[in-house]
C-alpha positions as CSV (number, residue, x, y, z in Angstrom):
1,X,0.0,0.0,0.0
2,X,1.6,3.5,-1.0
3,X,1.6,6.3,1.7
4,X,1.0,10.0,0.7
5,X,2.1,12.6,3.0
6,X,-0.1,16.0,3.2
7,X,1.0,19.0,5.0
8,X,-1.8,21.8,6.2
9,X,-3.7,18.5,6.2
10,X,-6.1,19.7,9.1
11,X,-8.8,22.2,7.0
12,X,-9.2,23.4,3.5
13,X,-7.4,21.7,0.3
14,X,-5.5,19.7,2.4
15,X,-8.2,18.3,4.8
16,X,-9.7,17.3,1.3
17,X,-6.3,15.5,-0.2
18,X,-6.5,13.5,2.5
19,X,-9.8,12.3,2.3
20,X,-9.8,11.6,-1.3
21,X,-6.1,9.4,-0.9
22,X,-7.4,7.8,2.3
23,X,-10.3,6.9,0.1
24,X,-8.5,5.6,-2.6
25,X,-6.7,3.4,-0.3
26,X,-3.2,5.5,0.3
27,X,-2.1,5.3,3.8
28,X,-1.3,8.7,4.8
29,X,0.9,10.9,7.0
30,X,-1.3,14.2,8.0
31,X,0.8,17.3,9.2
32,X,-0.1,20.4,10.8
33,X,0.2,22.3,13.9
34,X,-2.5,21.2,15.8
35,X,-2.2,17.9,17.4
36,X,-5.4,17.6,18.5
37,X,-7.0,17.8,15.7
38,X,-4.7,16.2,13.5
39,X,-5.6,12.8,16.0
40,X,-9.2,13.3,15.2
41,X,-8.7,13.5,11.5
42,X,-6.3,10.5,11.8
43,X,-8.6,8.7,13.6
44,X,-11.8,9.7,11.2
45,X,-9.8,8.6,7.9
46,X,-9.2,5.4,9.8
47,X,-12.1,4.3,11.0
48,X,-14.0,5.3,7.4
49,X,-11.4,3.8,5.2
50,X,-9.4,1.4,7.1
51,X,-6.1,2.6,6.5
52,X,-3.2,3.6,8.5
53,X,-3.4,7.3,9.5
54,X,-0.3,8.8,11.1
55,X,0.4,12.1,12.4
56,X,3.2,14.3,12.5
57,X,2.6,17.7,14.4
58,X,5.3,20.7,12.7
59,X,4.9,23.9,12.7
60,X,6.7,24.8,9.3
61,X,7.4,28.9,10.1
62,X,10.2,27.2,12.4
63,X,13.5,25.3,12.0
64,X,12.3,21.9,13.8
65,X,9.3,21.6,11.9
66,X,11.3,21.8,8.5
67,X,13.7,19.6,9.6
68,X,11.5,16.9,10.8
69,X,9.4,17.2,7.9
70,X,12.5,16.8,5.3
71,X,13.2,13.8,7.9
72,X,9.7,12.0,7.1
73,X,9.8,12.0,4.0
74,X,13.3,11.9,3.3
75,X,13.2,8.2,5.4
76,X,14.2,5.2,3.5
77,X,12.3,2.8,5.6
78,X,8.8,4.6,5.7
79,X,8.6,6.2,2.2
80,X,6.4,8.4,0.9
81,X,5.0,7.7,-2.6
82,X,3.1,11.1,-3.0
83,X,4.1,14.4,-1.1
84,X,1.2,17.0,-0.9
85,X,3.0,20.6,0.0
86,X,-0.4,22.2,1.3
87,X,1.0,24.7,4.0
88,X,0.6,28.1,3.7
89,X,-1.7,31.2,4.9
90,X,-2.3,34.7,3.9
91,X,-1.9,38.1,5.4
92,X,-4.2,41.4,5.3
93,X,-2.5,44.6,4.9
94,X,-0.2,46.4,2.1
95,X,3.1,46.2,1.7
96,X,4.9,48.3,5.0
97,X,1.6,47.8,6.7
98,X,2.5,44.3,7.3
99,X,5.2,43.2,10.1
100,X,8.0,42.3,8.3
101,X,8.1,39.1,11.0
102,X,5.0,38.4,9.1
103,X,6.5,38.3,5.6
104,X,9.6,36.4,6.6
105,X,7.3,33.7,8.2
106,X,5.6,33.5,4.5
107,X,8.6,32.6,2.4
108,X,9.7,30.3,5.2
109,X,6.6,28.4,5.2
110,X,5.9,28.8,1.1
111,X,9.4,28.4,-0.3
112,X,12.0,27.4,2.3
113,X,9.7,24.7,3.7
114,X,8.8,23.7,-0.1
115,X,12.3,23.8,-1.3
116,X,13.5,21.5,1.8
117,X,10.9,19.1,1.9
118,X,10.6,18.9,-2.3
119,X,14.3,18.0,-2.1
120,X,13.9,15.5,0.7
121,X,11.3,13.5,-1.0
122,X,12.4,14.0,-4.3
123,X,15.7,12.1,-3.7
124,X,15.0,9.3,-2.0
125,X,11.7,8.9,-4.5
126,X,14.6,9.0,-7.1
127,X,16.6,6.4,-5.5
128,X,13.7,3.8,-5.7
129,X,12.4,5.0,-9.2
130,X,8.7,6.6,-8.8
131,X,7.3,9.0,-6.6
132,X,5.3,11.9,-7.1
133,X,5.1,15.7,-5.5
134,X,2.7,18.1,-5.7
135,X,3.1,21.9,-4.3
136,X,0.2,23.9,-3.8
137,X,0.5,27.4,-5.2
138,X,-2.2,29.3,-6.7
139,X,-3.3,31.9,-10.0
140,X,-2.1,34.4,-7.7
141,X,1.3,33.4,-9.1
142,X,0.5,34.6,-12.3
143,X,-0.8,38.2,-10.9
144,X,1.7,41.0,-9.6
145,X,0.0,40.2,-5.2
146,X,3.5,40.9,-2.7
147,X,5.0,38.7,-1.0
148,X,2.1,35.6,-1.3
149,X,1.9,36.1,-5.0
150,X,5.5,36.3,-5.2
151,X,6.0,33.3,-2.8
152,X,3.4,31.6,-5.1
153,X,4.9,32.3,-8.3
154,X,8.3,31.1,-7.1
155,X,6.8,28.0,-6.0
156,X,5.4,27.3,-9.5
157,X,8.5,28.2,-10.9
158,X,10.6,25.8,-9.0
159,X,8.4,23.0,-8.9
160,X,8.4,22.9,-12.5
161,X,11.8,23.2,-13.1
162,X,12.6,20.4,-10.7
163,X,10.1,18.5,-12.7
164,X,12.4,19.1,-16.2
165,X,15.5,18.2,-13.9
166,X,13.1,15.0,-12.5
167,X,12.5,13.9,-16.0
168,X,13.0,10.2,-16.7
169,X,14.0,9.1,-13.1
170,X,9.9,8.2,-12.4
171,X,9.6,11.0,-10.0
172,X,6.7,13.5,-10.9
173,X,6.2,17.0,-10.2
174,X,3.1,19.2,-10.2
175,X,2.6,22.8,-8.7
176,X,-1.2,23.4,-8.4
177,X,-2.6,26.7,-8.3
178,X,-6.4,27.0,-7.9
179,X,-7.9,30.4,-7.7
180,X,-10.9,31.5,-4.6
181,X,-11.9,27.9,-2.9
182,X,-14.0,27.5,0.1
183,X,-11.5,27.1,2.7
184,X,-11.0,28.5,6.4
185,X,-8.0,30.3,4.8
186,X,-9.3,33.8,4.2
187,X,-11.0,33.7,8.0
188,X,-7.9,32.6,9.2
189,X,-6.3,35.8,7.6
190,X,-8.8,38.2,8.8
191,X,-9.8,38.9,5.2
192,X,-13.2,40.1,3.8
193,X,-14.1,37.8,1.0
194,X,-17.6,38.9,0.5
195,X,-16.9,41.1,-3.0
196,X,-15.7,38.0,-4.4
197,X,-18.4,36.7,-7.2
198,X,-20.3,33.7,-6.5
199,X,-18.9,31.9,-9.9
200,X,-15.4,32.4,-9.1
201,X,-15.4,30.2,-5.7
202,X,-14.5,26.6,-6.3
203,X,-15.4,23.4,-4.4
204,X,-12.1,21.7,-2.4
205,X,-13.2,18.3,-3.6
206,X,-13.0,19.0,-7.2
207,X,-10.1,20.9,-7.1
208,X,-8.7,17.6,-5.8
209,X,-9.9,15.3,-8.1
210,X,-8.8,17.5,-11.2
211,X,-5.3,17.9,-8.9
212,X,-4.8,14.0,-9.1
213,X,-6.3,13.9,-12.8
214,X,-3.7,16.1,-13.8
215,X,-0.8,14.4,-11.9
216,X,-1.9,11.4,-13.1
217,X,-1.6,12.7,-16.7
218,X,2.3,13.6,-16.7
219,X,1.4,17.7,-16.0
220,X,3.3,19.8,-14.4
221,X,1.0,22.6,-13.9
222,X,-2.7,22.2,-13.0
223,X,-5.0,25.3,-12.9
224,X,-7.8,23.0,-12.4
225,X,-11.2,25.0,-14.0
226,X,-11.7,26.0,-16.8
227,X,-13.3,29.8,-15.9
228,X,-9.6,30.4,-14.2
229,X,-7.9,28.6,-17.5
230,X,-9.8,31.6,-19.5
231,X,-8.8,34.1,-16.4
232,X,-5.0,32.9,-16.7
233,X,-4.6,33.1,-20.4
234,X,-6.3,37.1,-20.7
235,X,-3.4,37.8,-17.9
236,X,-0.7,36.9,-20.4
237,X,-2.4,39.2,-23.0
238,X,-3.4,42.2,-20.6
239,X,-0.6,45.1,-19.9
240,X,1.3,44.7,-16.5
241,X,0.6,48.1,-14.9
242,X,-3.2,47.1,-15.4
243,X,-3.1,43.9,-13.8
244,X,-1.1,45.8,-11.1
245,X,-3.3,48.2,-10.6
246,X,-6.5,45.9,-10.5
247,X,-4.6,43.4,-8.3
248,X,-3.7,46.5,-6.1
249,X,-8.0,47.3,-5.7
250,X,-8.9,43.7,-5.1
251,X,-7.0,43.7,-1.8
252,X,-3.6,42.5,-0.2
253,X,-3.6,38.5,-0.6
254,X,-5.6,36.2,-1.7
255,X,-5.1,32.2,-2.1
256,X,-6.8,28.8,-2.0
257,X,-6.1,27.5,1.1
C-alpha cells in the first residue's frame, strides 16, 4: 500500500487531499500544527477507510518543523510515494503595513519549507524509481500580489523546473494553483471575502480530483477549472501596470487555502 504525506492536512485543500487518498486506499501521513486535531482526523480517515493514519505535528514557520518534515519523507524505511506541499496562509494589509516578521514567516513556510521538503522527498523517490510531489501554489502566481503572489509564483517556478530536472527518473512533479476555494483560509487571515463573485469560488473536492487527474496525466502545472484557464490566459495578454493596478484594488492576498 503506497503512503501520501499531506501538509496543512487539518482544513481546507488539504483536509480534502487526504480524504480523497485515504479513500482511494493511500495510507497517509497528516501534518499540521494542531495535534489535536490532527488525531481526530487521523482517527476519522481510519475508522472510514481502514487505512493507516499517522500524524506528524510541525509547525513549518520554524527550523524543527522543516527539519522533521524533510526527515519523514526523506526516510528510506517509511517512504512516501506522494508528497502534498499544502501549507501556507495569507496576510491582510499592504506592503509596509504588514510586520516584516509576518513576511519572513511566509517565504519560510511557502518556499524554504517547499524547497527542503521537495528536495527530501524528491531524492530518496529517485533512488527507488517513482514517486510523485505536488506543491500547492495558486493563480495568484500569475498576478503581480507581494509577497504571497510572489511566494506563489516562485513556487510554481521551482516545482516545474525540478520537474524538467526529475524527467525520466519516475519522480513526478506538479505545482497546483487554484484560484478562490472555500476554505477557512481567508478567515484565518482576517480577510473580507464577500466582494468575491459567486462563480469564481470553487469546491475543495473538485479541485482535488482535477489535482490528481492532472498528476496522473504527466502535467506539471494544474490550474484545475476552466473559468480560471480563461482568467490565466487574458493575464498573459493584458498590460502589467493594469493587472497591477486591478490586483492593487482587489485587496492584499488572496489564495486557496
Amino acid at each position: 500500500m503506497t503512503t501520501a504525506l499531506i501538509t496543512g492536512a487539518t482544513a481546507g485543500i488539504g483536509a480534502a487531499f487526504a480524504r480523497r487518498l485515504a479513500r482511494d486506499g493511500h495510507d497517509v501521513v497528516l501534518v499540521a500544527r494542531n495535534t489535536e486535531r490532527l488525531r481526530e482526523q487521523a482517527a476519522e480517515l481510519h475508522d472510514q477507510h481502514g487505512v493507516e493514519a499517522s500524524v506528524l505535528t510541525a509547525d513549518l514557520s520554524g527550523e524543527r518543523g522543516i527539519a522533521a518534515l524533510g526527515e519523514r519523507v526523506g526516510d528510506r524505511d517509511r517512504p512516501v510515494d506522494l508528497l502534498v506541499n499544502n501549507a501556507g496562509f495569507g496576510t491582510k494589509g499592504r506592503f509596509l503595513e504588514v510586520p516584516m516578521a509576518d513576511e519572513l514567516t511566509m517565504l519560510r513556510v511557502h518556499c524554504e519549507a517547499v524547497l527542503r521538503s521537495t528536495a527530501a522527498a524528491a531524492e530518496a523517490m529517485r533512488d527507488r524509481g517513482r514517486g510523485g510531489i505536488v506543491n500547492v501554489a495558486s493563480v495568484a502566481a500569475f498576478l503581480p500580489r507581494g509577497t504571497y503572489g510572489a511566494s506563489k509564483a516562485w513556487i510554481t517556478q521551482f516545482t516545474q523546473g525540478v520537474a524538467n530536472d526529475m524527467a525520466g527518473t519516475g519522480v513526478r512533479l506538479m505545482a497546483l494553483c487554484p484560484g478562490f476555494v472555500r476554505t477557512e483560509f481567508h478567515t484565518r487571515a482576517g480577510m473580507d471575502a464577500e466582494g468575491v463573485p459567486g462563480w469564481m469560488w470553487l469546491d475543495a473536492g473538485r479541485v482535488v480530483d482535477a489535482a490528481l487527474a492532472d498528476l496522473a496525466r504527466g502535467r506539471t502545472l494544474s490550474i484545475p477549472d476552466p473559468r480560471y484557464k480563461a482568467l490565466m490566459g487574458l493575464t498573459r495578454l493584458a498590460p502589467r501596470g493594469v493587472l497591477a493596478r486591478v490586483s492593487s484594488r482587489a485587496g492584499r492576498d488572496y489564495g486557496p487555502h
